[in-house]
N, C-alpha and C positions, 0 to 999 in steps of 0.2 A: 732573422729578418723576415718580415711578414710578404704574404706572395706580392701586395701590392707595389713592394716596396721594393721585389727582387728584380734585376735588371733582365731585360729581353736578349731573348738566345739570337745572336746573331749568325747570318750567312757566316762562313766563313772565307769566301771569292771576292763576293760584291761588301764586303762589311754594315752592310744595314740589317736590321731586323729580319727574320723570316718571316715573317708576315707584309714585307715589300720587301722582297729578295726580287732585285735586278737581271738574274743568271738567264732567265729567261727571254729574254732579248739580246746576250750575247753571240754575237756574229763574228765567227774568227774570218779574218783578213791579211793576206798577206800582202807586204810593200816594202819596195827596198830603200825607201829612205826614210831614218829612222826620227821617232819622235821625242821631245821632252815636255811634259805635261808641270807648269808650274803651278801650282794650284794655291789660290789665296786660303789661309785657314778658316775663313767664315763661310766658305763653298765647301766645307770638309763632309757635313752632318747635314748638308744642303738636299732636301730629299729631292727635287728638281734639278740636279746639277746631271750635266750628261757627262760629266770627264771621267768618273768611274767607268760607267758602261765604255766608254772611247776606249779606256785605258785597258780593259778585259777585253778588247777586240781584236785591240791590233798588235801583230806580231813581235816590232819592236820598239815598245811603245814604254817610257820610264814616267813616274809619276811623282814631284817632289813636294812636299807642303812647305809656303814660307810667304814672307810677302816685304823682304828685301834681302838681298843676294850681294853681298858684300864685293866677294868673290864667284867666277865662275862654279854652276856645279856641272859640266858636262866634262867629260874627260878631254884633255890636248892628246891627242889619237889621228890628226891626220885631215881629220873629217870638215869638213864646211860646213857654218852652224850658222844658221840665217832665222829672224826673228820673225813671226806671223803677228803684223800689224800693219797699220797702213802707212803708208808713204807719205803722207800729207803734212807739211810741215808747220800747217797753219796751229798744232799742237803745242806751243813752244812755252818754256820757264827759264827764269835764269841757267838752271842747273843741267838743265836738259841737252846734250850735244845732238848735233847734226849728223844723223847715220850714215855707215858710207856707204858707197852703191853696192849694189849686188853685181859680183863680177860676174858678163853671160856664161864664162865658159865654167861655173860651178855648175850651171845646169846640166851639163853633157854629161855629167858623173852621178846619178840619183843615186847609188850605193856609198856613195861619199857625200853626202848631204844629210845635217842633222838638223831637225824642224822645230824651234822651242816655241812653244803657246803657252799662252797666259790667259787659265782658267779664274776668272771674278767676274763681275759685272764689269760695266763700263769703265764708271770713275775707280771702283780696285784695281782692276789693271793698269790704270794709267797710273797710281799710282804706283803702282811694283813697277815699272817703267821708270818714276821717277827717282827711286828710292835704291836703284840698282845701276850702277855705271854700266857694267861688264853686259848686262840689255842692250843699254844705247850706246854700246861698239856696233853691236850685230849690224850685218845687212839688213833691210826689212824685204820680206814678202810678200805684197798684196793682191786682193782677191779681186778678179775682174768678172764682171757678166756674169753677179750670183742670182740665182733664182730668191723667189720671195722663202723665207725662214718657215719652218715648219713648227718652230718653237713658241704654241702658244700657250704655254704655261705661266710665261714666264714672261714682263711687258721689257720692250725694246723701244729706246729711245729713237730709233730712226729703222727706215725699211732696209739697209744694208745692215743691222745688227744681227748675227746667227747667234748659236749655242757652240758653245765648243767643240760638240762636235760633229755640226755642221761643219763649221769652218774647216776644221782640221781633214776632213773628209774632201772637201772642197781643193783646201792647200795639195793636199796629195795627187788630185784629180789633176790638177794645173800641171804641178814637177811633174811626173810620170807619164801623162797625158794618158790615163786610162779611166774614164767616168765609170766606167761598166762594174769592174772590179769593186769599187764603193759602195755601191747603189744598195749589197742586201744590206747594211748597215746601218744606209740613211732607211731604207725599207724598215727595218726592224724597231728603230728609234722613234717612228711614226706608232709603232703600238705601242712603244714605251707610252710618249705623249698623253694617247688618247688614256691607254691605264692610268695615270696622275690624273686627266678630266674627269675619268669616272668615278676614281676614288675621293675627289675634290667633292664634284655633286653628294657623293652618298656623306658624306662628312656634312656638308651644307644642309642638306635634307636632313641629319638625324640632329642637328642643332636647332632647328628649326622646328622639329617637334617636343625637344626637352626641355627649352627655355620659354621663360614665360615670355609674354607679347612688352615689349618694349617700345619708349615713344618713336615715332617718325622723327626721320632726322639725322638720327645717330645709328653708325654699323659699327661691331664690336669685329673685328679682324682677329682671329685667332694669329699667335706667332709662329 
């Protein structure tokens, strides 16, 4: 196999490439209620996805690739297992059931509280929502009085859309009621960001000088 042709040595933590290995912005964290990271598989190889770094941060934190769920994957354990999305019902499909409330007194117990999020963009996760009963059993849990997203890599359909793990950072902020604990994480996720801008520019900037001059009009979008 020729070198061009042989595959890049990957981290072995963050599984991307060593030449944008992640490990560097991971911020251990601890929280006692625990999370499930569903991740859609086209966010897998997503070099802007933040649910790896989420997932290397926090202490009990599971990560599943799929994008319908037949069946529950979280263990029957005890545990109260409440869904992070929004409560708005205005979301509705034939197939789609009516979630049921979040009972308050789950909240009193955050070491018995299991948090599943659903890593895609918008319309992927609504469709893993759609495509999974055993989701729309859950309780939902939704986020109130979020700050503006720090996620600009990445376009967001409305000003309450985060990254995952915003949100998830957020969700735990809410249960536990402790902002403080969070913060080096979202802290640290901020020079994630800004590394993806810089490496964006210099990517931009050296296309820009290797391609020849093209009409007005048309932009070529790398994939």
């Amino acid at each position: 196999m020729s070198a061009a042709l042989a595959p890049r040595a990957k981290c072995t933590a963050c599984l991307r490439p060593l030449s944008g290995c992640i490990c560097r912005w991971v911020a251990p964290i601890s929280h006692a209620v625990e999370v499930l990271v569903l991740q859609h598989p086209l966010e897998v190889h997503q070099a802007k996805g933040s649910a790896r770094l989420l997932h290397l941060s926090l202490a009990h934190c599971r990560l599943v690739v799929g994008e319908a769920f037949a069946v529950p994957v979280w263990p029957v354990d005890g545990k109260h297992t409440l869904l992070l999305y929004p409560d708005s019902l205005q979301d509705t499909a034939p197939d789609l059931r009516v979630p049921p409330q979040l009972p308050p007194e789950w909240l009193q117990a955050q070491s018995r509280l299991r948090l599943v999020v659903l890593d895609g963009t918008w319309r992927k996760s609504r469709k893993m929502l759609y495509q999974s009963p055993p989701l729309q059993q859950l309780p939902r849990l939704a986020l109130r009085n979020l700050p503006p997203s720090h996620y600009r890599i990445r376009k967001a359909h409305g000003p309450d859309q985060l990254s995952t793990l915003e949100a998830t950072c957020y969700a735990l902020s809410q249960l536990e009621g402790d902002a403080e604990r969070f913060q080096p994480l979202l802290d640290a996720f901020d020079g994630f960001v800004e590394y993806l801008e810089q490496a964006g520019g210099q990517r931009d900037a050296q296309t820009c000088k290797s391609c020849p001059p093209k009409l007005t009009g048309f932009i070529q979008v790398a994939s």
